[in-house]
PAKETI-795066 format. One record per residue: residue in three letters; residue number from 0; z, x, y of N, C-alpha, C, O in turn. Coordinates in steps of 0.05 Angstrom, whole numbers. Layout:
N
<pt><code>ALA</code><pos>NUM</pos><n_up>Z</n_up><n_east>X</n_east><n_north>Y</n_north><ca_up>Z</ca_up><ca_east>X</ca_east><ca_north>Y</ca_north><c_up>Z</c_up><c_east>X</c_east><c_north>Y</c_north><o_up>Z</o_up><o_east>X</o_east><o_north>Y</o_north></pt>
...
***
This chain:
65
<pt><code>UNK</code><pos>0</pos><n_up>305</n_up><n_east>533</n_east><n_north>-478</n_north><ca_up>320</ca_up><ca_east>510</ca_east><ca_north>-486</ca_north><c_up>302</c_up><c_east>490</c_east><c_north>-501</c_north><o_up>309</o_up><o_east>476</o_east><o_north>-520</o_north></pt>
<pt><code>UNK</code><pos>1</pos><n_up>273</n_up><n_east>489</n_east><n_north>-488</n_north><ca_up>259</ca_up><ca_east>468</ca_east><ca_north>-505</ca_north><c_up>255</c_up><c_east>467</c_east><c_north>-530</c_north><o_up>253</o_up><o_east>446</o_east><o_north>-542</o_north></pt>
<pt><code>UNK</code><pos>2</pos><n_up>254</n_up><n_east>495</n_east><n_north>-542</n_north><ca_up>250</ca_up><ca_east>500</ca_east><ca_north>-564</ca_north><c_up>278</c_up><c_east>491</c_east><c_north>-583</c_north><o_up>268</o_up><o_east>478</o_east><o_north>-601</o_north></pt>
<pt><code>UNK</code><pos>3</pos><n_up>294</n_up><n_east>492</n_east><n_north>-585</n_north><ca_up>306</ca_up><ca_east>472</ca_east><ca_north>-597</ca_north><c_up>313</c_up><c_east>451</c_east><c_north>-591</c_north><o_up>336</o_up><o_east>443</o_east><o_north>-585</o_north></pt>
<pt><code>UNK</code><pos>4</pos><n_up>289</n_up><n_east>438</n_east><n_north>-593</n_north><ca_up>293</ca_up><ca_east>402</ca_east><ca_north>-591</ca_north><c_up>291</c_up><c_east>396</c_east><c_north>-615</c_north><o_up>304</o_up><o_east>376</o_east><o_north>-622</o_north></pt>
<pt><code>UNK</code><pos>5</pos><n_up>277</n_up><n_east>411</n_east><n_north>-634</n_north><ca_up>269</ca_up><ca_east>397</ca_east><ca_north>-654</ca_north><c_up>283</c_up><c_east>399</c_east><c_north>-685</c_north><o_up>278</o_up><o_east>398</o_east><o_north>-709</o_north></pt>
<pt><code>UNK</code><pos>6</pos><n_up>304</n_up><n_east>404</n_east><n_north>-667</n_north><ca_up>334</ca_up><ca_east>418</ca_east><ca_north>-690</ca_north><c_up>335</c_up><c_east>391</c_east><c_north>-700</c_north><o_up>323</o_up><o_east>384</o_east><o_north>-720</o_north></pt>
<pt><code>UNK</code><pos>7</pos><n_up>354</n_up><n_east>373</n_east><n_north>-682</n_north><ca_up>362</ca_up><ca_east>355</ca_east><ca_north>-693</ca_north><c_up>351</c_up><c_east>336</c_east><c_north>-706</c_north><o_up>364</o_up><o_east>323</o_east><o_north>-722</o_north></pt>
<pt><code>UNK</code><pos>8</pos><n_up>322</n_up><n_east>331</n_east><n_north>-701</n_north><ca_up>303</ca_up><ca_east>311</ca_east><ca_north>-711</ca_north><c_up>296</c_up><c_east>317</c_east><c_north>-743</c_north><o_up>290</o_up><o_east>301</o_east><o_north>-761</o_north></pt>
<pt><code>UNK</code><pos>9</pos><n_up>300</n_up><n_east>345</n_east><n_north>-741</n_north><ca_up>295</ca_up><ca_east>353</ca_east><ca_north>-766</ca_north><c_up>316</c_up><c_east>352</c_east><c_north>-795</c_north><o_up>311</o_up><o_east>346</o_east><o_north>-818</o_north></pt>
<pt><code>UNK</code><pos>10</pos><n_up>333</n_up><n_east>357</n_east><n_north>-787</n_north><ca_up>366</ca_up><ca_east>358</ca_east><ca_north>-798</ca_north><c_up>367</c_up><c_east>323</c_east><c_north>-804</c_north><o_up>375</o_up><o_east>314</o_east><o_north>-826</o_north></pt>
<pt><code>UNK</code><pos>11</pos><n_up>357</n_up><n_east>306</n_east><n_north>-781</n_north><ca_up>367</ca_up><ca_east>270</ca_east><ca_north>-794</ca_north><c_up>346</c_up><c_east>264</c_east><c_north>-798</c_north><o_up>344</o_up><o_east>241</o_east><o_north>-789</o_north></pt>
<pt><code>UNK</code><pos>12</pos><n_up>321</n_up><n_east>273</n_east><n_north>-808</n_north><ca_up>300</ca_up><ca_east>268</ca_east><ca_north>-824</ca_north><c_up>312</c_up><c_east>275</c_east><c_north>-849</c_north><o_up>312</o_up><o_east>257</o_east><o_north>-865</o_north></pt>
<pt><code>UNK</code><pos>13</pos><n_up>322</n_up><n_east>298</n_east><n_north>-855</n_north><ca_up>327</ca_up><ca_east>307</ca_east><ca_north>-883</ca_north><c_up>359</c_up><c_east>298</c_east><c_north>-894</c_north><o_up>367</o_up><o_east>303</o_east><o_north>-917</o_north></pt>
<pt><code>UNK</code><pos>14</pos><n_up>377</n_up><n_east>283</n_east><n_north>-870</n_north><ca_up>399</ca_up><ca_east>272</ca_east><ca_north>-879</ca_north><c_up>385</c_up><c_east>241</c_east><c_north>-889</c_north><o_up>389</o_up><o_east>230</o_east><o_north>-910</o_north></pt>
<pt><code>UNK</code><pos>15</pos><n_up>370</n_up><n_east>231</n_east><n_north>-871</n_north><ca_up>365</ca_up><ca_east>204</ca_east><ca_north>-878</ca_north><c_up>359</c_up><c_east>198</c_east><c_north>-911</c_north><o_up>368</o_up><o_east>180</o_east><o_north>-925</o_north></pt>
<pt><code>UNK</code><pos>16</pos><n_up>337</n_up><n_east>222</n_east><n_north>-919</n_north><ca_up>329</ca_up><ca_east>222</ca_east><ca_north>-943</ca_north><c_up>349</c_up><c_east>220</c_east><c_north>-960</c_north><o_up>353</o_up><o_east>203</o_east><o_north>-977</o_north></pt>
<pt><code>UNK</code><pos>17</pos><n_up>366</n_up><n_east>246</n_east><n_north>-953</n_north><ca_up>381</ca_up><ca_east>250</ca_east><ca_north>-980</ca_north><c_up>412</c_up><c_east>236</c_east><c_north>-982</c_north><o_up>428</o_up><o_east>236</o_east><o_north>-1001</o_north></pt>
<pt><code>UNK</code><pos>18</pos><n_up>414</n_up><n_east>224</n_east><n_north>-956</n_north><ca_up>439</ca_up><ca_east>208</ca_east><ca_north>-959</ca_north><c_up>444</c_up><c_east>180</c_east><c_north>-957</c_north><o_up>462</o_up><o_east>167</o_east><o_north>-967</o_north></pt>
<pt><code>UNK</code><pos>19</pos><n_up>424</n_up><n_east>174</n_east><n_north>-941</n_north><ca_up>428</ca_up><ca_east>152</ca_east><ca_north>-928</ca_north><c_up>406</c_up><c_east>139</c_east><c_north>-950</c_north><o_up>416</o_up><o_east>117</o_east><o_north>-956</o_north></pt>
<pt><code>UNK</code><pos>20</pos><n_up>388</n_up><n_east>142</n_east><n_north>-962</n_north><ca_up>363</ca_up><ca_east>125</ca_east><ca_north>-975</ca_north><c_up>371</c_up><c_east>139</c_east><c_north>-1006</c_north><o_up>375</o_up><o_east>124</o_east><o_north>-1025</o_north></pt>
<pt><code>UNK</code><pos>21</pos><n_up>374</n_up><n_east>166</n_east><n_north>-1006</n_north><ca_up>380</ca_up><ca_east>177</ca_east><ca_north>-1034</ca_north><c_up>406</c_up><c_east>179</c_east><c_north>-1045</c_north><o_up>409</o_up><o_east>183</o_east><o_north>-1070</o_north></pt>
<pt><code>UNK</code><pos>22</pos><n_up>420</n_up><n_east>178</n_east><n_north>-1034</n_north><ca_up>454</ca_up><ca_east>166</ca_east><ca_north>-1039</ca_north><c_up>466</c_up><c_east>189</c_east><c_north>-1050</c_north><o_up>485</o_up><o_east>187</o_east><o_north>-1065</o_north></pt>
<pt><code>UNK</code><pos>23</pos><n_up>454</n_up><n_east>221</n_east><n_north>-1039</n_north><ca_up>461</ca_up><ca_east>239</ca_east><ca_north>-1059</ca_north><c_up>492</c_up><c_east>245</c_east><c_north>-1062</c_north><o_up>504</o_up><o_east>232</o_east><o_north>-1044</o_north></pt>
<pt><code>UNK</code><pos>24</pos><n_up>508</n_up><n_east>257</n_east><n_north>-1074</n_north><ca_up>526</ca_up><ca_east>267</ca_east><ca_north>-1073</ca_north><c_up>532</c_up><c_east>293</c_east><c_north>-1099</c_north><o_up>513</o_up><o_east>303</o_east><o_north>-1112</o_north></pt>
<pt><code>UNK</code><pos>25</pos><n_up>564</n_up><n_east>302</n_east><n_north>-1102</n_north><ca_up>565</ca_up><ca_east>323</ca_east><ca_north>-1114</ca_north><c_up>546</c_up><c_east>331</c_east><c_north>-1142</c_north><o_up>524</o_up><o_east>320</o_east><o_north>-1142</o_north></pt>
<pt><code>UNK</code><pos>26</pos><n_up>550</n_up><n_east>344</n_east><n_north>-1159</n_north><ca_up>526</ca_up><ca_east>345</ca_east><ca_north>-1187</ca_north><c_up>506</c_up><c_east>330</c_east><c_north>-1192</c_north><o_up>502</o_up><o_east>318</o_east><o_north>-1213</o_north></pt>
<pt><code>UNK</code><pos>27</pos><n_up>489</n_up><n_east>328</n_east><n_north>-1165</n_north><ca_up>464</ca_up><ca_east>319</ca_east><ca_north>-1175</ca_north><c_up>444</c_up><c_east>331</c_east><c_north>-1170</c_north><o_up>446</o_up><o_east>351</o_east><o_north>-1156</o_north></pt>
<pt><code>UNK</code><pos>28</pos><n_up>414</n_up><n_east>322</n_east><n_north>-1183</n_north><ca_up>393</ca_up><ca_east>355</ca_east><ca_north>-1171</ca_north><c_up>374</c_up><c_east>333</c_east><c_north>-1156</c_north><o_up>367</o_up><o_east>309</o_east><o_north>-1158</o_north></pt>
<pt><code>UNK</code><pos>29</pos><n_up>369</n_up><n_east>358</n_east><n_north>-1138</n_north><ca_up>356</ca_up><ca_east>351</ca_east><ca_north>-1118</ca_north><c_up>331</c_up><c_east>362</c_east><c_north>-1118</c_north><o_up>333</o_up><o_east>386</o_east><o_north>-1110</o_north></pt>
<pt><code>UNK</code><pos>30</pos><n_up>308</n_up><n_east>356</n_east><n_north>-1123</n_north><ca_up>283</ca_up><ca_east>360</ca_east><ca_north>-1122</ca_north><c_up>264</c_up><c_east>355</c_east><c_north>-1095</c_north><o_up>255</o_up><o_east>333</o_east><o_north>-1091</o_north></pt>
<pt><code>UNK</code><pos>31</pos><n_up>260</n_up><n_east>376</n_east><n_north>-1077</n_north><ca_up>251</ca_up><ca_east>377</ca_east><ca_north>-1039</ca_north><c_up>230</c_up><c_east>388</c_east><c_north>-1050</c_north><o_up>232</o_up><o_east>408</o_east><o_north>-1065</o_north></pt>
<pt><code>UNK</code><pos>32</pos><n_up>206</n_up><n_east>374</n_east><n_north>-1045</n_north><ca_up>175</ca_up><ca_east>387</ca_east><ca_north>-1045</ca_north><c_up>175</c_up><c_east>395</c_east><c_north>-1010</c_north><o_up>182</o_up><o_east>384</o_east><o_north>-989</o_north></pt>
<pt><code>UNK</code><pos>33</pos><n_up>165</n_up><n_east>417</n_east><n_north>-1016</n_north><ca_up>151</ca_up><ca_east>436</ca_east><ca_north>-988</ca_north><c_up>181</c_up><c_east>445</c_east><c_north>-977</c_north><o_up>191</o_up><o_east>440</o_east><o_north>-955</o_north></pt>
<pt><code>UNK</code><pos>34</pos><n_up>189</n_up><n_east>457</n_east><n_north>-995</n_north><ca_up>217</ca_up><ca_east>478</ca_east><ca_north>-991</ca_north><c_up>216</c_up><c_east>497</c_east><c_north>-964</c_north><o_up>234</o_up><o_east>502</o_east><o_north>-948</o_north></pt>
<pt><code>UNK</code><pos>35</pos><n_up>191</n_up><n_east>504</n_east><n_north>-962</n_north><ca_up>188</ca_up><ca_east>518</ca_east><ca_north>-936</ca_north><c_up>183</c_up><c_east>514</c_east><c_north>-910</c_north><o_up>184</o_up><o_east>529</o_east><o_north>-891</o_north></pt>
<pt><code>UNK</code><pos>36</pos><n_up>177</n_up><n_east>484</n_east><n_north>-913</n_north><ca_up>177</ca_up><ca_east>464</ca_east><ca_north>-883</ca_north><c_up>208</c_up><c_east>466</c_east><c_north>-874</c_north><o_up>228</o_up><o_east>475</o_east><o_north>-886</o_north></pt>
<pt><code>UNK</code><pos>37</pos><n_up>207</n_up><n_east>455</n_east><n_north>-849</n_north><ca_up>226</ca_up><ca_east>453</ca_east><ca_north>-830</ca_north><c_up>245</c_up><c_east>434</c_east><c_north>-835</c_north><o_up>268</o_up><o_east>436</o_east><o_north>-829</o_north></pt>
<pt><code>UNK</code><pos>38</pos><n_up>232</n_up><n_east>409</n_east><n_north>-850</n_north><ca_up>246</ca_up><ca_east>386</ca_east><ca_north>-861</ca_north><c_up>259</c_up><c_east>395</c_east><c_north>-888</c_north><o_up>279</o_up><o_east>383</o_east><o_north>-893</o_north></pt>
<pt><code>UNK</code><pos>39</pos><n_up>250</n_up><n_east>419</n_east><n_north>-912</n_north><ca_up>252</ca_up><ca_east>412</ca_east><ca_north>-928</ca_north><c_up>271</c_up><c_east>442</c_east><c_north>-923</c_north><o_up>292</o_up><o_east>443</o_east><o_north>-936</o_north></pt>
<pt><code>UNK</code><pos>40</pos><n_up>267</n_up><n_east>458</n_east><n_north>-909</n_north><ca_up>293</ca_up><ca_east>477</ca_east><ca_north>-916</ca_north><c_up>314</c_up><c_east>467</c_east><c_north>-907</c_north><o_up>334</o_up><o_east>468</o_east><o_north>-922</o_north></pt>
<pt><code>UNK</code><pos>41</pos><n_up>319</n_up><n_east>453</n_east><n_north>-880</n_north><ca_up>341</ca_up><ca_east>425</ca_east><ca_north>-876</ca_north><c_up>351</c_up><c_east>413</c_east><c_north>-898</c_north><o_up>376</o_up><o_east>409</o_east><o_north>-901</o_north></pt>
<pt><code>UNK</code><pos>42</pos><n_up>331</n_up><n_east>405</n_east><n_north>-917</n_north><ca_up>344</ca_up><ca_east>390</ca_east><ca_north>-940</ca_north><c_up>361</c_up><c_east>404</c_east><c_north>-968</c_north><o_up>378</o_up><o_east>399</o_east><o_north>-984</o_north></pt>
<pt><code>UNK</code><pos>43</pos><n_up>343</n_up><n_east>423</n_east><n_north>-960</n_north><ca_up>360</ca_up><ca_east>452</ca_east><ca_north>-981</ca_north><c_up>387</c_up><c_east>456</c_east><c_north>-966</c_north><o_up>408</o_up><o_east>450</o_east><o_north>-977</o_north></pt>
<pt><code>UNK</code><pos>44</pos><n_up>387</n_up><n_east>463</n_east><n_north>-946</n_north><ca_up>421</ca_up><ca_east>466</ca_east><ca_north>-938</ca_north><c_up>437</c_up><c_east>445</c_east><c_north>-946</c_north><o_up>456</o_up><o_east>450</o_east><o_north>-960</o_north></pt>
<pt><code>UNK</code><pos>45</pos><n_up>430</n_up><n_east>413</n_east><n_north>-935</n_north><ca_up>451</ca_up><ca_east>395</ca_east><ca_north>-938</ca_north><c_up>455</c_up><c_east>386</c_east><c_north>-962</c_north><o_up>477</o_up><o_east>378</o_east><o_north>-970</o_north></pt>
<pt><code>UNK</code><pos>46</pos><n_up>433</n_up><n_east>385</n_east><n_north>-977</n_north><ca_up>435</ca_up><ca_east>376</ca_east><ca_north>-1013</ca_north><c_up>460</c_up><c_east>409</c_east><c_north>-1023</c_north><o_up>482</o_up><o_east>408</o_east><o_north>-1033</o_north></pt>
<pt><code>UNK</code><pos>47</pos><n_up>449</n_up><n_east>425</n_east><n_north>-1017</n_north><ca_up>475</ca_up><ca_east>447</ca_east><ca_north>-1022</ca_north><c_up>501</c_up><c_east>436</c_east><c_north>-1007</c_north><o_up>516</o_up><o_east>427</o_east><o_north>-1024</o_north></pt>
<pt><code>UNK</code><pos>48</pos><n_up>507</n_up><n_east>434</n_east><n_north>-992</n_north><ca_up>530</ca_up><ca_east>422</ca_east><ca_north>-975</ca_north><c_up>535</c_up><c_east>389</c_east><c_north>-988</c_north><o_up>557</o_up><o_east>378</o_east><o_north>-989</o_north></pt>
<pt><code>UNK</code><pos>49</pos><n_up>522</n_up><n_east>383</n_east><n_north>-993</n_north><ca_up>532</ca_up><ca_east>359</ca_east><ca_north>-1011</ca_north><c_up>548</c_up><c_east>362</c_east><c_north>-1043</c_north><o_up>567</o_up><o_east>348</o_east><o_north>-1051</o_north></pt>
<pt><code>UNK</code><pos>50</pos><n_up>533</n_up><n_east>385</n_east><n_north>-1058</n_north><ca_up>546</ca_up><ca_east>400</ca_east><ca_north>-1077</ca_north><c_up>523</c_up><c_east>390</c_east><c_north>-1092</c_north><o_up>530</o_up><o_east>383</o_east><o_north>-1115</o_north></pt>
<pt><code>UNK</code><pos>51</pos><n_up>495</n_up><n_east>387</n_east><n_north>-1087</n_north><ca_up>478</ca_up><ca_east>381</ca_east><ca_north>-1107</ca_north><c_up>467</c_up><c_east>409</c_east><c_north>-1119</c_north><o_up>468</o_up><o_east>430</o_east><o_north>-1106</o_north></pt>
<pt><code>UNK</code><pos>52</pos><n_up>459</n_up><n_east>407</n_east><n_north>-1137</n_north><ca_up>434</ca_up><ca_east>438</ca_east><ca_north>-1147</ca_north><c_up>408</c_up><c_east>424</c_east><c_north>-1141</c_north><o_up>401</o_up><o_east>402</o_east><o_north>-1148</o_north></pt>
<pt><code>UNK</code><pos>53</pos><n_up>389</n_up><n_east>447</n_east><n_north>-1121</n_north><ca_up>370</ca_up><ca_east>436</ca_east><ca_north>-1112</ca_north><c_up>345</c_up><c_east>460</c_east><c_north>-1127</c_north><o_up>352</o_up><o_east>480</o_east><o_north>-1138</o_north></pt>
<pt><code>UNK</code><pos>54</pos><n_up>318</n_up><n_east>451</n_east><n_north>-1124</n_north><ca_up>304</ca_up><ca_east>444</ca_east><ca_north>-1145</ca_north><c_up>277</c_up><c_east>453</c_east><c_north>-1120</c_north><o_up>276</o_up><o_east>432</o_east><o_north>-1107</o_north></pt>
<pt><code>UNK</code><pos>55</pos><n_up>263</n_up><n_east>467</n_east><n_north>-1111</n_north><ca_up>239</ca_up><ca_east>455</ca_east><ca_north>-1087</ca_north><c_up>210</c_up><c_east>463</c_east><c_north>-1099</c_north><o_up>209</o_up><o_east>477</o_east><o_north>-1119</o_north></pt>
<pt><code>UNK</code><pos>56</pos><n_up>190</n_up><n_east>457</n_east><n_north>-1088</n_north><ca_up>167</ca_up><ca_east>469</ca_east><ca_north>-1098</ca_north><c_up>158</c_up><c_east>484</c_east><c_north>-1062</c_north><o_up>166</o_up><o_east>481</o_east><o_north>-1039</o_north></pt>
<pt><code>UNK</code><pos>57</pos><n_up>137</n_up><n_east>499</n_east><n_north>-1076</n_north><ca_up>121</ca_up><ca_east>514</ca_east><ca_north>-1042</ca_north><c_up>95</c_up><c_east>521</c_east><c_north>-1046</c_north><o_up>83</o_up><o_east>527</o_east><o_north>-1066</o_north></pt>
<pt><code>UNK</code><pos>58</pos><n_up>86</n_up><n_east>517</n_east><n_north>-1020</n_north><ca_up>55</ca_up><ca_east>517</ca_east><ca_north>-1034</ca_north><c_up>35</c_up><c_east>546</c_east><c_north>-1041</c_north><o_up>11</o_up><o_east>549</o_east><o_north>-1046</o_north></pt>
<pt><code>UNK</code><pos>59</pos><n_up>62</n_up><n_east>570</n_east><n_north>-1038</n_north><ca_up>45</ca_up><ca_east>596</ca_east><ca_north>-1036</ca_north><c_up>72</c_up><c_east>613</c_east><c_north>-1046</c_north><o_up>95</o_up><o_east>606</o_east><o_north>-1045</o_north></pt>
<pt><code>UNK</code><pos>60</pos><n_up>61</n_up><n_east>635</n_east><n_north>-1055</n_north><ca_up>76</ca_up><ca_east>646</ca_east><ca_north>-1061</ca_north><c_up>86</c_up><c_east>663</c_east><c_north>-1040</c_north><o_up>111</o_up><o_east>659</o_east><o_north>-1040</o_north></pt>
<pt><code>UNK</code><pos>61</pos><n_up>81</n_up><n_east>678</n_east><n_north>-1024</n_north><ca_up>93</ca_up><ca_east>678</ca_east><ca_north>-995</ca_north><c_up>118</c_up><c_east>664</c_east><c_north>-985</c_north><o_up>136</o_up><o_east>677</o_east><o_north>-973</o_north></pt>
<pt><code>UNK</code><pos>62</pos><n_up>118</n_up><n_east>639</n_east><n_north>-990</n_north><ca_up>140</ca_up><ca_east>616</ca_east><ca_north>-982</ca_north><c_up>151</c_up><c_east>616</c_east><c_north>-999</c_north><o_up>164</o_up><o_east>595</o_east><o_north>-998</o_north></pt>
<pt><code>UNK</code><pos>63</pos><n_up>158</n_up><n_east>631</n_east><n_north>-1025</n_north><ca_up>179</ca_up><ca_east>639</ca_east><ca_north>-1041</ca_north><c_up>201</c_up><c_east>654</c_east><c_north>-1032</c_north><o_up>225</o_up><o_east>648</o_east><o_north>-1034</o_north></pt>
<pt><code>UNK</code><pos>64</pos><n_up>190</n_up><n_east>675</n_east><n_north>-1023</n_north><ca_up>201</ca_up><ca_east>696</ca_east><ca_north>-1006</ca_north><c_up>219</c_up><c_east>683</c_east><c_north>-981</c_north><o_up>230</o_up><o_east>697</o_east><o_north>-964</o_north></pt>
***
């Protein structure tokens, strides 16, 4: 069970950004550096669920995959 504690913290880290401070909504692009972090694949889902086209960088090619 402990192991997902850190669901939610992560999910309203990446809502705060992109909604609450970045005001995102439908056709806009969304640019998430470190696509492969915990925060930033969070932000890839909800910027998609907002209806943005999202945009990320990663620091390896590995984390492309």
């Amino acid at each position: 069970k402990l192991a997902f504690v850190g669901i939610p913290e992560t999910f309203l880290t990446a809502y705060q950004g992109l909604r609450l401070i970045g005001n995102i909504k439908k056709g806009d692009i969304a640019l998430i550096h470190a696509g492969a972090s915990g925060v930033g694949t969070a932000a890839i889902q909800l910027a998609k669920f907002f209806g943005a086209k999202v945009a990320t960088t990663v620091g390896s090619n590995e984390k492309i995959a």
